[in-house]
Backbone as XML, in Angstrom:
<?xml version="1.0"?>
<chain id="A" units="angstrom">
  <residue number="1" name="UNK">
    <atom name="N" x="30.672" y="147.669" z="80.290"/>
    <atom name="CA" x="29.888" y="146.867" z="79.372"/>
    <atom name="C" x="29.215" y="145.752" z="80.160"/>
  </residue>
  <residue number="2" name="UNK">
    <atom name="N" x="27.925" y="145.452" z="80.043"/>
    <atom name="CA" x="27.224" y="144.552" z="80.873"/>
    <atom name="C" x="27.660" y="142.960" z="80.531"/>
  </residue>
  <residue number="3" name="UNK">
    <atom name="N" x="27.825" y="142.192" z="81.045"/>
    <atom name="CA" x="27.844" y="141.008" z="80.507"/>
    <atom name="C" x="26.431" y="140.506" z="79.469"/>
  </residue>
  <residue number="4" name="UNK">
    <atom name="N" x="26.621" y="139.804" z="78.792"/>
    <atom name="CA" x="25.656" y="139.363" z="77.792"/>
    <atom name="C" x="26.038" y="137.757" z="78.098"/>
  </residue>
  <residue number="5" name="UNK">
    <atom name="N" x="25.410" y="136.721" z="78.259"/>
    <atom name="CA" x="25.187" y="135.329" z="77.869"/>
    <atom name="C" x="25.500" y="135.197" z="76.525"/>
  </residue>
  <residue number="6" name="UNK">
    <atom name="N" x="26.755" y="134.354" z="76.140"/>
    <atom name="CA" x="26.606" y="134.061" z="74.389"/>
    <atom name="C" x="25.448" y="133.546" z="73.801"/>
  </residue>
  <residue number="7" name="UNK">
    <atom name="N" x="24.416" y="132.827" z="74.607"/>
    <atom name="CA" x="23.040" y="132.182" z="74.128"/>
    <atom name="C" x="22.349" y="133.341" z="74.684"/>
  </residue>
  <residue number="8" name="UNK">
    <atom name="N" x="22.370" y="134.312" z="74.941"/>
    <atom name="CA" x="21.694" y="135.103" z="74.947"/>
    <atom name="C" x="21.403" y="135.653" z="73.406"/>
  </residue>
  <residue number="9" name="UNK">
    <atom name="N" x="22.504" y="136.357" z="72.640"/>
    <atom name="CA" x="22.955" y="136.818" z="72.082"/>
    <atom name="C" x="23.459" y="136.300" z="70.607"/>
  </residue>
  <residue number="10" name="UNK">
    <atom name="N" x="22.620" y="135.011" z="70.538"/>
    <atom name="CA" x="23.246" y="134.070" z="69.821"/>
    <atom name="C" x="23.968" y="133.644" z="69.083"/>
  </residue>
  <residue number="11" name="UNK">
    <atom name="N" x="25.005" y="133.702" z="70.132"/>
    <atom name="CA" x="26.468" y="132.699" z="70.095"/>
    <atom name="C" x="26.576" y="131.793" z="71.144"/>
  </residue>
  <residue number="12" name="UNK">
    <atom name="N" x="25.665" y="130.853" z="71.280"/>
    <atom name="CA" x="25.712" y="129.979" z="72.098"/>
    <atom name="C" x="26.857" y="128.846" z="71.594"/>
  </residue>
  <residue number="13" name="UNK">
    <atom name="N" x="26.477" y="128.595" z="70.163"/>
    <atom name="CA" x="27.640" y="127.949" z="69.613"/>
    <atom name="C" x="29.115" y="127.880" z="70.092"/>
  </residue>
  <residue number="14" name="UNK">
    <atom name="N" x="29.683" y="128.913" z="70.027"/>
    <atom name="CA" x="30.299" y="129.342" z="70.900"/>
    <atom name="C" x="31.349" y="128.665" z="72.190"/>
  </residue>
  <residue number="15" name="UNK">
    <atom name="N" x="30.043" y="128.448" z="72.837"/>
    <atom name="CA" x="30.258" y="127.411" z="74.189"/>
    <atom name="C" x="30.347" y="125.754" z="73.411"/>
  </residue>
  <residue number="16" name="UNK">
    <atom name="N" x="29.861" y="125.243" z="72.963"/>
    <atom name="CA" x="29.777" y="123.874" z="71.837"/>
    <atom name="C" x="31.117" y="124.312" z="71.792"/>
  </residue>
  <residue number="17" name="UNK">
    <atom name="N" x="31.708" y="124.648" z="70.613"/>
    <atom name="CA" x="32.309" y="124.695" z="69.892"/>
    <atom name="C" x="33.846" y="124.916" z="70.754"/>
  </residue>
  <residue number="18" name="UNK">
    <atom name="N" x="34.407" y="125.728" z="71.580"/>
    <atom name="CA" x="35.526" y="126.103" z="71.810"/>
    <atom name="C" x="35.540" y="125.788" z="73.622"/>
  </residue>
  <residue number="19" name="UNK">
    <atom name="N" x="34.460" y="126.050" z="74.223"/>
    <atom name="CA" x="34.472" y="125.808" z="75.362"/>
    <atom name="C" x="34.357" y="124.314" z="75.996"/>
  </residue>
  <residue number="20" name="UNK">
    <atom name="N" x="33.145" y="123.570" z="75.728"/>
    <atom name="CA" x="32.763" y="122.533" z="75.847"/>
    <atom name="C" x="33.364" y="121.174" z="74.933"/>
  </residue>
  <residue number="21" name="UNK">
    <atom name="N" x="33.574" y="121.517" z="73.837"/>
    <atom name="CA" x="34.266" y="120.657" z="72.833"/>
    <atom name="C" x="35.195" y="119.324" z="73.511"/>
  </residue>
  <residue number="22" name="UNK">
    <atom name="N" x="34.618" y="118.456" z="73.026"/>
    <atom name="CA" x="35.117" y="116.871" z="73.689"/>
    <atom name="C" x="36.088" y="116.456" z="73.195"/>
  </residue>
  <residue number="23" name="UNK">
    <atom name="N" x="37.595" y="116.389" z="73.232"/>
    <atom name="CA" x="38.475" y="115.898" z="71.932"/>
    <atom name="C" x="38.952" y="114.446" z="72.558"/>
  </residue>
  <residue number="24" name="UNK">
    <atom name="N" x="38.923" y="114.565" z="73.581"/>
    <atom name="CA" x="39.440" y="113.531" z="74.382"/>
    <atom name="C" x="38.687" y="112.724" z="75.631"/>
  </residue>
  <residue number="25" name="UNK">
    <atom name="N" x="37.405" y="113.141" z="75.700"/>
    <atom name="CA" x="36.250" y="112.863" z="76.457"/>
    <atom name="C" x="36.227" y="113.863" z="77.736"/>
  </residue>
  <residue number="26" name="UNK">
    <atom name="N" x="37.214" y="114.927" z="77.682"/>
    <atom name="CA" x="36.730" y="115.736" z="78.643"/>
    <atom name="C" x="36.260" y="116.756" z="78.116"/>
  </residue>
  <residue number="27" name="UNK">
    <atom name="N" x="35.717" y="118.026" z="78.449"/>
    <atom name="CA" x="35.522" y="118.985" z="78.140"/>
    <atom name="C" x="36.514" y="119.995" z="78.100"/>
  </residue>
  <residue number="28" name="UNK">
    <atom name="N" x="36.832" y="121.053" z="77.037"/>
    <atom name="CA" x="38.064" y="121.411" z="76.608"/>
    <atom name="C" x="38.292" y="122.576" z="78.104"/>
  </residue>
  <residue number="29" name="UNK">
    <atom name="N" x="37.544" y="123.731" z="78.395"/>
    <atom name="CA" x="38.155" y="123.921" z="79.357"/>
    <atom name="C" x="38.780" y="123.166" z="80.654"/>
  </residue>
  <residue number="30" name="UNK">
    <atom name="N" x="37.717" y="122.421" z="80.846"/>
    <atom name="CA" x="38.592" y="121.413" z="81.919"/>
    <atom name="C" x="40.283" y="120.837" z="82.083"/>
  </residue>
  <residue number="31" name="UNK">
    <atom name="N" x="39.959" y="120.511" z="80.951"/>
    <atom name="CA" x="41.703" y="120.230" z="79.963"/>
    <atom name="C" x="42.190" y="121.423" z="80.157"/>
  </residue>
  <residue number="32" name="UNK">
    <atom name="N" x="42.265" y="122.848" z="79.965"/>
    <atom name="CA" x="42.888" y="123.302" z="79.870"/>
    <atom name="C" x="43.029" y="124.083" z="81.097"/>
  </residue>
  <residue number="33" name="UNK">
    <atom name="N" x="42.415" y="123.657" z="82.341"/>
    <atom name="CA" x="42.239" y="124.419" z="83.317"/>
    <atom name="C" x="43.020" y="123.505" z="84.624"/>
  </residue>
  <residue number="34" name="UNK">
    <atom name="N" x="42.941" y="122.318" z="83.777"/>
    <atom name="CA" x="43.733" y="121.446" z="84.791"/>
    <atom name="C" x="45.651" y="121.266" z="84.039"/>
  </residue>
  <residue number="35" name="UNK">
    <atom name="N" x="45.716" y="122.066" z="82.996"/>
    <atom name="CA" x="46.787" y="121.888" z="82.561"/>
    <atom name="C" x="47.617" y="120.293" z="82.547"/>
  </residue>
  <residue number="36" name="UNK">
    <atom name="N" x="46.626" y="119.439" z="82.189"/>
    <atom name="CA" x="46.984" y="118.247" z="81.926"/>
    <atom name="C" x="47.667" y="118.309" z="80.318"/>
  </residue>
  <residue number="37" name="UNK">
    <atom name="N" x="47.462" y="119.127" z="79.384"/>
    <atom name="CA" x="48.002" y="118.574" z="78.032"/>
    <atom name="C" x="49.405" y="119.439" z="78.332"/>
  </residue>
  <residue number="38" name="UNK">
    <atom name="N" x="49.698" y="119.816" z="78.962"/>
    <atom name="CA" x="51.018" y="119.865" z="79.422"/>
    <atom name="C" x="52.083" y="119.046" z="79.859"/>
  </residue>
  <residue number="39" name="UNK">
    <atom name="N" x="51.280" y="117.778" z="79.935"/>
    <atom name="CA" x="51.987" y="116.800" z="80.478"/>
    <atom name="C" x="52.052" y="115.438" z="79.104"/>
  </residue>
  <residue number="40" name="UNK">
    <atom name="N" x="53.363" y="115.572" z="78.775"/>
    <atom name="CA" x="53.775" y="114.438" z="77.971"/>
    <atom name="C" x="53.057" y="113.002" z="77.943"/>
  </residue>
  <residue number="41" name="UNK">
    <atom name="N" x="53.289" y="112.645" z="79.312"/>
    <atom name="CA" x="52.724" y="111.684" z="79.457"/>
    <atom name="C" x="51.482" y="110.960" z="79.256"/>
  </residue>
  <residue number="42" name="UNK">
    <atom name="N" x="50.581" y="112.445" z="79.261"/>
    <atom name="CA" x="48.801" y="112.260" z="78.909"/>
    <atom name="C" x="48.862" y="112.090" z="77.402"/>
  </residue>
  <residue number="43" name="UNK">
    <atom name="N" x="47.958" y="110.871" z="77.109"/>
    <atom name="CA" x="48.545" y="109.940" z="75.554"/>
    <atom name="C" x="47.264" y="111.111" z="74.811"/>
  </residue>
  <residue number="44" name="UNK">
    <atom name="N" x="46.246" y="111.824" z="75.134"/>
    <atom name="CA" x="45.801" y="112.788" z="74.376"/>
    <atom name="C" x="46.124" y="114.291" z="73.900"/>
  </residue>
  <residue number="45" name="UNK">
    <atom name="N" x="47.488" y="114.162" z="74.400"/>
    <atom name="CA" x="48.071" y="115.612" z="74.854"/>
    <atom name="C" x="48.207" y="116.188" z="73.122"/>
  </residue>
  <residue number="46" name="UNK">
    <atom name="N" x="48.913" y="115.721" z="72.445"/>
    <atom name="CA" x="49.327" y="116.064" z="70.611"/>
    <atom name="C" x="48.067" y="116.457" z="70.390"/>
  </residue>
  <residue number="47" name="UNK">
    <atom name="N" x="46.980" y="115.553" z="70.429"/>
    <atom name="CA" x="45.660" y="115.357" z="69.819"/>
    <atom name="C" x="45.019" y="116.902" z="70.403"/>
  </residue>
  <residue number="48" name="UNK">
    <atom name="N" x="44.981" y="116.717" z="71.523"/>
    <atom name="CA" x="44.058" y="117.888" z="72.020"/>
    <atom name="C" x="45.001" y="119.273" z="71.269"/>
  </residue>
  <residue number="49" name="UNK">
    <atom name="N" x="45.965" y="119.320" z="71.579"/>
    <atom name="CA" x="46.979" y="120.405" z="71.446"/>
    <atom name="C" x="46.543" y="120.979" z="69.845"/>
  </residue>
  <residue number="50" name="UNK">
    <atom name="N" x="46.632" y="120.135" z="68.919"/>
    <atom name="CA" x="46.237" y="120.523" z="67.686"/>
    <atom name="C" x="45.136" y="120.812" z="67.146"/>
  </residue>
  <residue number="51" name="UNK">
    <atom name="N" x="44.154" y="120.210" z="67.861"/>
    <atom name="CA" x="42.530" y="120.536" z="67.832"/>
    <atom name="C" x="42.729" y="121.986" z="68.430"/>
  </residue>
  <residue number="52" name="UNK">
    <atom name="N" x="43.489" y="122.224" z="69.284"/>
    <atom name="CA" x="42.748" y="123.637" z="70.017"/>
    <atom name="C" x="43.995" y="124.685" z="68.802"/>
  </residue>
  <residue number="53" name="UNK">
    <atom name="N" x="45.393" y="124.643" z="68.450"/>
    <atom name="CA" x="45.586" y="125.311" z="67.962"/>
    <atom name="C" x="44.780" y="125.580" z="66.680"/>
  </residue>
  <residue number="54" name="UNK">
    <atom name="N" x="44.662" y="124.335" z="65.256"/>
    <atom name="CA" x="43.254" y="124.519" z="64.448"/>
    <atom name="C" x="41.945" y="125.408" z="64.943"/>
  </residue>
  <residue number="55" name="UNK">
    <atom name="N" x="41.756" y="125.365" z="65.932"/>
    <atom name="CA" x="40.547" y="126.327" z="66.428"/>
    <atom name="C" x="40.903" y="127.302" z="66.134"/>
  </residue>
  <residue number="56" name="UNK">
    <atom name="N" x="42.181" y="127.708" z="67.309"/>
    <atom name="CA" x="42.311" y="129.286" z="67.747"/>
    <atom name="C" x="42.649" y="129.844" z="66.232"/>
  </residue>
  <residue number="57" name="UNK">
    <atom name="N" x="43.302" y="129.358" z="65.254"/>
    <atom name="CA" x="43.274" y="130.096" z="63.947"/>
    <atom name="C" x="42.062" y="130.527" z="63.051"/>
  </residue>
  <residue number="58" name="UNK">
    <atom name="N" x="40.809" y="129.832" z="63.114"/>
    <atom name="CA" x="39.815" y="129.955" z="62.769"/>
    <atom name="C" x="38.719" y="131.068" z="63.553"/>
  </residue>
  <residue number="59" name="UNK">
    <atom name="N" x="39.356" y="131.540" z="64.684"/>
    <atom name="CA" x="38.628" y="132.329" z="65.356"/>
    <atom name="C" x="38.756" y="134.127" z="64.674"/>
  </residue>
  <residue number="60" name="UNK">
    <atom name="N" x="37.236" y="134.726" z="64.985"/>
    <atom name="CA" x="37.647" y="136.120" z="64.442"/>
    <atom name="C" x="36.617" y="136.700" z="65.117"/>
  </residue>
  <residue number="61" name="UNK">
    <atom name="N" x="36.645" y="138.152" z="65.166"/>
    <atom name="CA" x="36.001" y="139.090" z="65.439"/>
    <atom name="C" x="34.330" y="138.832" z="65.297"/>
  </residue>
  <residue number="62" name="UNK">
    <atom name="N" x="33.931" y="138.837" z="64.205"/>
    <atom name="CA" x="33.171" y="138.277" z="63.861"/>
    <atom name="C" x="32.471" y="137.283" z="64.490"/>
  </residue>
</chain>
C-alpha cells in the first residue's frame, strides 16, 4: 500500500488533533516520544495522560 499524506487525503486534521495537539505546551508526540509523562514528577503528567486516553477512545475506523 503506498503511503498517502493524511493532508493529502483529507485527514490532515488528524495531525492537529492527535499528533501535534498542545496539552502541556509541547507537542503530543514529543511527549510521548520522550516518555516524560511517565515520570511522576512531570506536574503535567495526569493532565496529558487523560487528554490522550479521552482521545484514544474517540478514535475509529472511520
Amino acid at each position: 500500500m503506498p503511503f498517502q499524506h493524511p493532508e493529502e487525503i483529507g485527514y490532515g486534521y488528524v495531525i492537529e488533533r492527535y499528533a501535534a495537539r498542545k496539552d502541556s505546551g509541547h507537542a503530543r508526540y514529543l511527549v510521548l516520544k520522550s516518555g516524560r509523562f511517565l515520570q511522576p514528577e512531570w506536574l503535567h503528567a495526569e493532565h496529558f495522560a487523560r487528554h490522550l486516553i479521552d482521545d484514544s477512545a474517540t478514535i475509529t475506523d472511520r
